[in-house]
C-alpha positions in Angstrom: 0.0 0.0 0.0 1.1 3.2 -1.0 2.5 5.8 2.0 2.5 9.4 2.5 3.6 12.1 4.9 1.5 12.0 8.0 -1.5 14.3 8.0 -3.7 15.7 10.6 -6.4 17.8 8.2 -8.1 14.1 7.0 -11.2 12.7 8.0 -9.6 9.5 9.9 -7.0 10.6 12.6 -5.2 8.0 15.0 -4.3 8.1 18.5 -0.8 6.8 18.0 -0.3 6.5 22.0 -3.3 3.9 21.4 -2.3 2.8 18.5 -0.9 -1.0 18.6 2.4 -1.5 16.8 2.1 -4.3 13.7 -1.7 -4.2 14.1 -3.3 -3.4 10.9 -7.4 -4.4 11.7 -8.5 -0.7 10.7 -6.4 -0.8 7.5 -8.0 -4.0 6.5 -11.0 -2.7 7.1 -11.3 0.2 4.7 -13.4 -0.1 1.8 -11.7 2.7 0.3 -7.8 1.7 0.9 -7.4 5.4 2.7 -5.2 3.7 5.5 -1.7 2.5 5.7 0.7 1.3 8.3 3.9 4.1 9.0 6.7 2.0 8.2 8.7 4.0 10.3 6.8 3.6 13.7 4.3 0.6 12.7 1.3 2.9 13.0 -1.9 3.3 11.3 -2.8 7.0 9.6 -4.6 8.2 6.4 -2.4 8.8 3.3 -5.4 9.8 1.3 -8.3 12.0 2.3 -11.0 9.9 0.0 -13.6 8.8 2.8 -17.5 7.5 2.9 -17.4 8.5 6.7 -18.9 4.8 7.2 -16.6 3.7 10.1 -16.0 0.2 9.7 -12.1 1.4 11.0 -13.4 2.9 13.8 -15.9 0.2 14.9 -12.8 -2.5 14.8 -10.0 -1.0 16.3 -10.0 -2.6 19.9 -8.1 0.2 21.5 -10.3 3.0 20.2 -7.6 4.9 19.0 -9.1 5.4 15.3 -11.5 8.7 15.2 -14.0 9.5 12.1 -13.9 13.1 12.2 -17.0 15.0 11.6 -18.4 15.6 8.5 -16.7 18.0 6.2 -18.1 21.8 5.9 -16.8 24.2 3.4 -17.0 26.8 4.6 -16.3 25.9 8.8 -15.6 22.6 10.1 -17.2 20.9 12.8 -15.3 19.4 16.2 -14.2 15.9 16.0 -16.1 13.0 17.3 -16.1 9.7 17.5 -18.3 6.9 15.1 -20.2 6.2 17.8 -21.5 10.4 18.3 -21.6 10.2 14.4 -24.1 7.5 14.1 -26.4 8.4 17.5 -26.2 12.0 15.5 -27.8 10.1 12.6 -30.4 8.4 14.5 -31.2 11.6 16.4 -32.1 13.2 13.8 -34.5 11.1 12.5 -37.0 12.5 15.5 -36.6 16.0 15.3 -38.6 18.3 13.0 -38.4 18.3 9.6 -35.5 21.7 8.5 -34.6 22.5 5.2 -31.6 20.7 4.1 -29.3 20.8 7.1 -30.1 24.8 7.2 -32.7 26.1 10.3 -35.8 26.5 9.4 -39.0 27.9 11.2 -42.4 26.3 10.0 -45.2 28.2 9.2 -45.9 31.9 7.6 -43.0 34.5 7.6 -40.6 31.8 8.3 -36.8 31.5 7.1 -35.8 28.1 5.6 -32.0 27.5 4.4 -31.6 25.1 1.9 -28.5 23.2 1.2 -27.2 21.9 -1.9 -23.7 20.2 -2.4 -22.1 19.9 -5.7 -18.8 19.5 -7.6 -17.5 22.9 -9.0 -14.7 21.3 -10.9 -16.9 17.8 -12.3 -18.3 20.2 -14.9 -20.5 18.0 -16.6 -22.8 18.6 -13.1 -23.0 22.2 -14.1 -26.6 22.5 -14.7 -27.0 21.3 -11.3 -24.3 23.4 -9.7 -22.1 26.0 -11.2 -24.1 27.1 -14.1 -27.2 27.4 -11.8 -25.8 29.0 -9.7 -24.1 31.7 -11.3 -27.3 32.2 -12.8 -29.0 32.4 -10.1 -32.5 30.6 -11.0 -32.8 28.6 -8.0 -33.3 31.4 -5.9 -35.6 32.8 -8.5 -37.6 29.4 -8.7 -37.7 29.8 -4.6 -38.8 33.2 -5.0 -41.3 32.7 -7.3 -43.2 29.8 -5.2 -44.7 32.9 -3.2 -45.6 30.4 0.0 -44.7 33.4 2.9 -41.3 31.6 3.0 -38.2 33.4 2.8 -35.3 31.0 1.3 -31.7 31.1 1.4 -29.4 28.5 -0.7 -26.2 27.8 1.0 -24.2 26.2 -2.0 -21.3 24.2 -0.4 -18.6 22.8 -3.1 -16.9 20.0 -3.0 -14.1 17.3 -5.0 -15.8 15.0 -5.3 -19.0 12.8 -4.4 -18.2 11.2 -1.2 -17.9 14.3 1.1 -21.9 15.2 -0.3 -23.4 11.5 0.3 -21.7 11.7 3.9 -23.5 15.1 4.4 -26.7 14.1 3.0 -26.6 11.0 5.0 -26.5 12.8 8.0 -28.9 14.8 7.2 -27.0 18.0 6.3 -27.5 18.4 2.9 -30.7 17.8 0.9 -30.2 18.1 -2.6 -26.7 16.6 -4.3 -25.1 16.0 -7.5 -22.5 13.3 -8.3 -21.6 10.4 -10.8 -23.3 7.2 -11.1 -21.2 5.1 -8.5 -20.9 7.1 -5.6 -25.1 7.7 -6.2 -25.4 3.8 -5.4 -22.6 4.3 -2.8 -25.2 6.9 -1.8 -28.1 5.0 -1.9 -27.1 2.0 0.1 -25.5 4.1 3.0 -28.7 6.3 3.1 -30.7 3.2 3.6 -28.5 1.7 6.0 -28.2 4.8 8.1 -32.0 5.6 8.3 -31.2 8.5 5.7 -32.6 6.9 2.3 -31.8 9.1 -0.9 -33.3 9.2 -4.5 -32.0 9.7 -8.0 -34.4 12.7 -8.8 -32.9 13.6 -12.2 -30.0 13.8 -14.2 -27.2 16.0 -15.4 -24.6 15.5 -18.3 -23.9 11.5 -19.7 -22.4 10.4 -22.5 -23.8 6.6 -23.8 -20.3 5.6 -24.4 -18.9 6.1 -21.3 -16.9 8.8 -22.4 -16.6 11.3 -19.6 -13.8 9.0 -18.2 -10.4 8.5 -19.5 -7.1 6.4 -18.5 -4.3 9.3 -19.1 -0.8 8.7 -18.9 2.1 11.6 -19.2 3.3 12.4 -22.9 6.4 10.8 -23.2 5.6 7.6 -21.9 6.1 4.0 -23.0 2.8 3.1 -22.2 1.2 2.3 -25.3 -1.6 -0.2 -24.3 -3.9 -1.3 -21.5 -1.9 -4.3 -21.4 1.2 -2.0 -20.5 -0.5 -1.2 -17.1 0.2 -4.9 -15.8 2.5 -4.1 -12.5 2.0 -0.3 -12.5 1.0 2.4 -10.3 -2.3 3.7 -11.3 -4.0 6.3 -9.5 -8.2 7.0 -9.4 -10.5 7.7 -6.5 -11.7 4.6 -5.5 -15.4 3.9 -6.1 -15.9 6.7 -8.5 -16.9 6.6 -12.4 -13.6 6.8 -13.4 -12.8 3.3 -11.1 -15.6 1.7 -12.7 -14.3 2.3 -16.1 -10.4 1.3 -14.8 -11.8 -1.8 -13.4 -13.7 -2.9 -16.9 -11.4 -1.8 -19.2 -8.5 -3.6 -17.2 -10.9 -6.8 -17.4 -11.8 -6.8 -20.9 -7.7 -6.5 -21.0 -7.6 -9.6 -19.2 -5.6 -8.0 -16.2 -7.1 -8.8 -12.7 -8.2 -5.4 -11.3 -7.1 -6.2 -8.0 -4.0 -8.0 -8.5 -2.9 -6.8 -11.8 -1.9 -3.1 -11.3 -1.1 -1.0 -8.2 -4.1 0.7 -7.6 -3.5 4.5 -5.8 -6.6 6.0 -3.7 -6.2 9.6 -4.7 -8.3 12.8 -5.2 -8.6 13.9 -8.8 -6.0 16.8 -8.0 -3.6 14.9 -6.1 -3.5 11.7 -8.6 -2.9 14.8 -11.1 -0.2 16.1 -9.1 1.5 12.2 -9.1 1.3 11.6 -12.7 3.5 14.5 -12.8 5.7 14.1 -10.3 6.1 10.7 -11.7 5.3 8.9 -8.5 2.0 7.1 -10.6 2.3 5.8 -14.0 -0.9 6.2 -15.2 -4.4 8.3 -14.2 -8.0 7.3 -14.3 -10.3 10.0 -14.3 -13.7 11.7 -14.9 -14.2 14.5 -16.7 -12.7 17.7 -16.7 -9.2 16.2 -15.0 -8.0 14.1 -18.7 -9.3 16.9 -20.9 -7.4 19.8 -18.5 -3.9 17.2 -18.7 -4.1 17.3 -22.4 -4.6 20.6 -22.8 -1.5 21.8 -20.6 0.5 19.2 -22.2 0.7 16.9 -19.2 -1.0 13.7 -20.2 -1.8 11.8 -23.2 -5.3 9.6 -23.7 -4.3 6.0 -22.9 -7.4 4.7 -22.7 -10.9 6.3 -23.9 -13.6 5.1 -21.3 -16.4 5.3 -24.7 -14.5 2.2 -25.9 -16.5 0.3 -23.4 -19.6 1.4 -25.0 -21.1 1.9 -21.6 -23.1 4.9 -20.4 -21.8 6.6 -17.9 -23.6 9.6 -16.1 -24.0 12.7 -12.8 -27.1 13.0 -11.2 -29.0 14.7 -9.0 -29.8 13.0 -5.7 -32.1 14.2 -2.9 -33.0 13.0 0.9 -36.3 11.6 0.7 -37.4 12.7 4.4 -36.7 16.4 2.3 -38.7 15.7 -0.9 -41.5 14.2 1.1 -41.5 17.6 3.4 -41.0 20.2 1.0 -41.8 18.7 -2.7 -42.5 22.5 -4.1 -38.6 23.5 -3.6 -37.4 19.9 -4.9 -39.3 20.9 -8.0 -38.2 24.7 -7.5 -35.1 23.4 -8.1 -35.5 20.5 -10.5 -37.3 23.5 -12.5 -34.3 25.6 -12.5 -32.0 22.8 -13.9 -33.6 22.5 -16.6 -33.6 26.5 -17.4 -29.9 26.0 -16.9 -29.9 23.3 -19.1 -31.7 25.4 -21.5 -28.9 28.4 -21.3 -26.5 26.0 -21.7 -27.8 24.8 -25.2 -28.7 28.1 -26.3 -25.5 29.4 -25.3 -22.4 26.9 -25.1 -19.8 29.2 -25.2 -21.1 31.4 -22.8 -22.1 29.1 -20.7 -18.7 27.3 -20.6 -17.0 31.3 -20.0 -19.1 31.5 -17.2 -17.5 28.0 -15.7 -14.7 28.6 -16.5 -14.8 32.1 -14.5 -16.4 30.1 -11.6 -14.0 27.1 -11.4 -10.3 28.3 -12.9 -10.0 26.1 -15.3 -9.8 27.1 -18.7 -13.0 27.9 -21.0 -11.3 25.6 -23.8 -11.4 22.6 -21.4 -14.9 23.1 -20.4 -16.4 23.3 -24.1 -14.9 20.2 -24.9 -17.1 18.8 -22.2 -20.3 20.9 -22.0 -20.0 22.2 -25.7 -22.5 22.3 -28.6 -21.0 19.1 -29.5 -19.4 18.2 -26.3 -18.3 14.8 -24.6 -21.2 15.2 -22.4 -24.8 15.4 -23.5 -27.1 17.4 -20.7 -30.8 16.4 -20.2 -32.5 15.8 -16.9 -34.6 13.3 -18.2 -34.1 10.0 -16.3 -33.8 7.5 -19.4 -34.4 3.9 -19.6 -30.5 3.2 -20.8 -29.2 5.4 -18.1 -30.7 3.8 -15.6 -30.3 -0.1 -17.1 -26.1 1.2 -17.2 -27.0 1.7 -13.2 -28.1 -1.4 -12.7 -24.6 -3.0 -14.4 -22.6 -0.9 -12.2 -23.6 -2.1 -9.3 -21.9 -5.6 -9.9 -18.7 -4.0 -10.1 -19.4 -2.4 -6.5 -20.0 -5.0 -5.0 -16.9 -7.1 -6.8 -15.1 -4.5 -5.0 -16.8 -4.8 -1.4 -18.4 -1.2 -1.3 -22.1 -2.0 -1.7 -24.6 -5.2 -1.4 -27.5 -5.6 -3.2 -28.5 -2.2 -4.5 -32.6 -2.1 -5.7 -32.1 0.5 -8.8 -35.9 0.6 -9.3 -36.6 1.7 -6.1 -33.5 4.5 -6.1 -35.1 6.0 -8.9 -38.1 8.4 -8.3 -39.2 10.9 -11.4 -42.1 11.9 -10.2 -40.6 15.5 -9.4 -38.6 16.1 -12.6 -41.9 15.1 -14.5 -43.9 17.5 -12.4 -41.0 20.1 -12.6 -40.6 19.8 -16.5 -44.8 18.8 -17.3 -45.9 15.4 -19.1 -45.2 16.5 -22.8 -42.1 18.2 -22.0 -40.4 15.4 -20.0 -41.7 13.0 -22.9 -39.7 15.4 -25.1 -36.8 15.0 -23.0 -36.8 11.2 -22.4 -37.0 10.9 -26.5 -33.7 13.3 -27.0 -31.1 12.2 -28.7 -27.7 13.6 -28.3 -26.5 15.6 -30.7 -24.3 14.1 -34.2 -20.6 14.2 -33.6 -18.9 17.3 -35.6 -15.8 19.0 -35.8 -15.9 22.8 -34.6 -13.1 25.3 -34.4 -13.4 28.4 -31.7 -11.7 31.1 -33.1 -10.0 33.7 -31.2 -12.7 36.6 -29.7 -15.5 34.8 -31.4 -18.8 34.7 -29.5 -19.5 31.6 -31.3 -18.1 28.2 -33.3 -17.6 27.1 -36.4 -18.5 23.6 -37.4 -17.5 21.3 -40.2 -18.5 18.8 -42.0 -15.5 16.6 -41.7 -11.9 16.7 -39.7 -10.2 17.0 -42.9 -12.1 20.2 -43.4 -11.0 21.6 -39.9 -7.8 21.0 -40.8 -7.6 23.2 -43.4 -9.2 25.7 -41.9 -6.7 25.6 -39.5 -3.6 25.7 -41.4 -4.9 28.8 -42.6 -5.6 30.5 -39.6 -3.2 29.1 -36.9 -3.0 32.0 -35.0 -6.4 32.8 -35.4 -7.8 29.8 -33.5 -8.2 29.6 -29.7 -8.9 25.6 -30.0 -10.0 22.7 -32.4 -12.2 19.5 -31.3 -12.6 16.4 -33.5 -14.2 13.3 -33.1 -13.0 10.1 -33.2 -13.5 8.1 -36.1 -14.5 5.5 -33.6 -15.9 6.3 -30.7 -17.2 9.4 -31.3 -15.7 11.4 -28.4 -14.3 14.7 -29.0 -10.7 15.9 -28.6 -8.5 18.3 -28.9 -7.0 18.1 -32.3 -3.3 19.0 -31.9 -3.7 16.4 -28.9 -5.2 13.5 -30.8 -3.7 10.7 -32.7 -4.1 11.0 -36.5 -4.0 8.7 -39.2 -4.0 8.9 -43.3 -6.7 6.8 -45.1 -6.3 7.3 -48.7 -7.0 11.3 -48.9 -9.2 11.1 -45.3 -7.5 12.2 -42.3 -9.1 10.7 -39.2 -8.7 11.5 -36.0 -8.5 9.5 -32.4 -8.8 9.9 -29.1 -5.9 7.5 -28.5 -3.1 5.7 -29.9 -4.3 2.4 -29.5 -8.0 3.6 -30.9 -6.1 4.6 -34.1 -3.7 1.0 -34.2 -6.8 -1.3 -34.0 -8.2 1.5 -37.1 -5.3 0.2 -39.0 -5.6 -3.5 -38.2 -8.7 -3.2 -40.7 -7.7 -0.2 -43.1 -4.9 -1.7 -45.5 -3.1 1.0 -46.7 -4.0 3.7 -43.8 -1.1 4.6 -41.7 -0.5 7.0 -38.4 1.3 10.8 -39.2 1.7 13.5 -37.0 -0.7 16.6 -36.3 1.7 18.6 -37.8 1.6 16.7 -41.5 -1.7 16.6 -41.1 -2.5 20.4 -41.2 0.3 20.0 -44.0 -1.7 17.5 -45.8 -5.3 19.4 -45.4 -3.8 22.7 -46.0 
């Protein structure tokens, strides 16, 4: 297991003076693989801050010298307390009134309720749930607008990633969530098991593919194939989107997931940080963390997740005890996704500007994702493939000891988002294709795109106007997701140029093309110009 400095900002802290040399119960214990032994003392601590706040560590240690920390607040943390405070907390709160969303609340006329939403700045293709609503502000008009003698505040509370907003909503702190399609089920079955159940209410951005995760690996390396990553370090946040797609593509490779690699527990940023520090070979990731690599010239595809032509998905998740109570703001708010939605079709680029603004990363990255013709596709519709992709993904939890059985069917409740949206428009929705893949060039101080009918076509637009162009997207010729072009792998098929996502994509291209062969971006643009 992989070490790092001792830390005392994580949620898991140990009591070393409790702590029993060579005993490593609490590390074997963790779903997650956030504990390790201190070589140097033969302590346990946290090397990674990835945690579900489920406490099986806690609950084994004999000496009780392994603490859970209190959930995580963004804005000011809580006191530290012990599992056993964590879960009578839980079970407390089941019997008190009914408040907004972890936020005080007085019933009745006149009254102040605060309503609490965690989401992801930074997993961008949750925007219409989170940063794009938000910076547009039509939550708070939706709240406004319900005219009930309530006055409503939204306390928006950011965070990496999914696990810190299912630990909150579980204990009853947050009541409406966004996140990918594994940590909802993680979601799901620790809501249920801690009193707290949740439901998928609606969703986000997908891609049918599985596109919006990627195996990266840093420019100049060796690794050329999935088959490369047998022995290596490879970094992902365990029981994520991104994991699920390591763990399938690494079987269809016929490399045990488990065995076969050394997997690293790490935040997006930090397992970003490794790959270029050179301390991880390889990085599995959801979107924007491969995209943002490639464009700063510090990773190349290795792997594109919409080879496993698997939908993959973010979705919005919210307390049941809070939809049952206050059903008007739950469709307040489903009501306002969808206007966001709406802005973000009718206006890609402005909408990705705005992100961009909101999150520091740059605009180019974010209309890869979220553009007109983006890797993710955004509709709150709750469709019948999305949801049967659910159901497949919970096998691989449970191969990998985070959940039991999961019931899907009863997880998913569209009875808001279909009141929110009406009959005929959520019929529209559920019918909605996503758009045809297409090659578009943003050209410096445009307000919009320009799209073309084929990457060939790009190409020579661009070798006409290279400094004229603040970025180019292709699709690949076989998967369909979209690239950067001066970052994807090209290859010459008679007088088509073709582009690919990776190098491997483009190798099996050639296995069937006699004749095609691989050239560089650079005699590409030559060739098309």
């Amino acid at each position: 297991m992989p070490l790092a400095p001792q830390r005392a900002d994580v949620p898991v802290t140990i009591d070393e003076s409790k702590c029993i040399d060579g005993c490593t119960l609490c590390v074997d214990m963790c779903p997650l693989d956030s504990l390790a032994i201190d070589e140097s003392n033969g302590k346990a601590y946290m090397h990674v801050d990835e945690c579900w706040y489920y406490g099986p560590c806690a609950a084994r240690c004999p000496t009780g010298a392994v603490t859970v920390n209190a959930l995580p607040a963004p804005v000011r943390g809580p006191t530290p307390m012990k599992l056993k405070a964590f879960a009578a907390l839980a079970t407390a709160a089941l019997v008190l009134p009914l408040t907004a969303c972890g936020g005080s609340a007085t019933t009745g006329a006149g009254s102040t309720v605060t309503i609490t939403v965690g989401y992801q700045s930074k997993t961008i293709n949750t925007v219409t749930a989170g940063t794009l609503l938000r910076s547009l502000g039509s939550f708070e008009k939706e709240l406004k607008s319900l005219g009930d003698g309530t006055t409503y505040k939204v306390n928006w509370q950011d965070y990496a990633t999914g696990a810190p907003i299912a630990a909150q909503m579980t204990a009853g702190k947050i009541g409406i969530g966004s996140m990918g399609d594994f940590p909802l089920l993680i979601n799901a079955v620790r809501g249920k098991q801690l009193g707290r159940p949740t439901r998928l209410v609606s969703v986000t951005g997908y891609n049918l593919r599985g596109g919006l995760n990627t195996i990266v690996t840093v420019p100049d390396s060796k690794l050329a194939t999935l088959d490369d990553l047998r022995g290596m370090k490879v970094s992902t946040s365990i029981g994520s989107a991104a994991d699920g797609t390591l763990v399938r593509a690494l079987q269809r490779a016929g490399i045990d997931p488990d065995k076969g690699i050394q997997k690293l527990n790490q935040q997006p940023a930090v397992g970003a940080s490794a790959l270029s520090a050179g301390s991880t070979d390889a990085l599995s990731q959801f979107v924007a963390w491969p995209g943002l690599l490639a464009f700063q010239g510090k990773a190349k595809a290795l792997y594109d997740g919409a080879a496993l032509d698997l939908p993959t998905f973010h979705g919005v998740t919210a307390r049941e005890d809070f939809a049952k109570k206050r059903p008007a703001v739950l469709e307040a708010f489903l009501r306002a996704q969808a206007e966001a939605t709406t802005y973000l079709h009718d206006h890609p680029l402005a909408a990705a500007q705005k992100v961009a603004k909101a999150t520091d990363l740059p605009a180019e990255v974010v209309y890869l994702y979220n553009g007109a013709h983006g890797i993710a596709t955004f509709d709150p519709a709750l469709k019948p493939q999305l949801i049967s992709a659910l159901k497949k993904d919970v096998s691989v939890l449970k191969s990998a000891k985070l959940v039991g059985d999961v019931d899907v069917d009863a997880f998913v409740d569209d009875q808001y988002v279909k009141r929110a949206l009406g009959p005929t428009a959520y019929a529209d929705q559920l019918a909605a294709s996503p758009p045809p893949a297409a090659s578009e060039v943003w050209p410096k101080g445009a307000s919009s795109t320009r799209t073309f009918a084929s990457p060939s076509a790009l190409l020579h637009y661009v070798s006409s106007h290279r400094d004229a162009v603040r970025a180019a997207y292709v699709p690949d010729a076989t998967t369909g997701t979209l690239w950067f072009a001066d970052r994807a792998a090209w290859v010459a098929d008679g007088s088509d140029l073709r582009p690919f996502v990776t190098a491997e994509t483009a190798r099996a291209y050639l296995a069937g093309h006699q004749g095609a062969h691989t050239i560089s971006y650079a005699s590409a643009l030559e060739r098309a110009s």
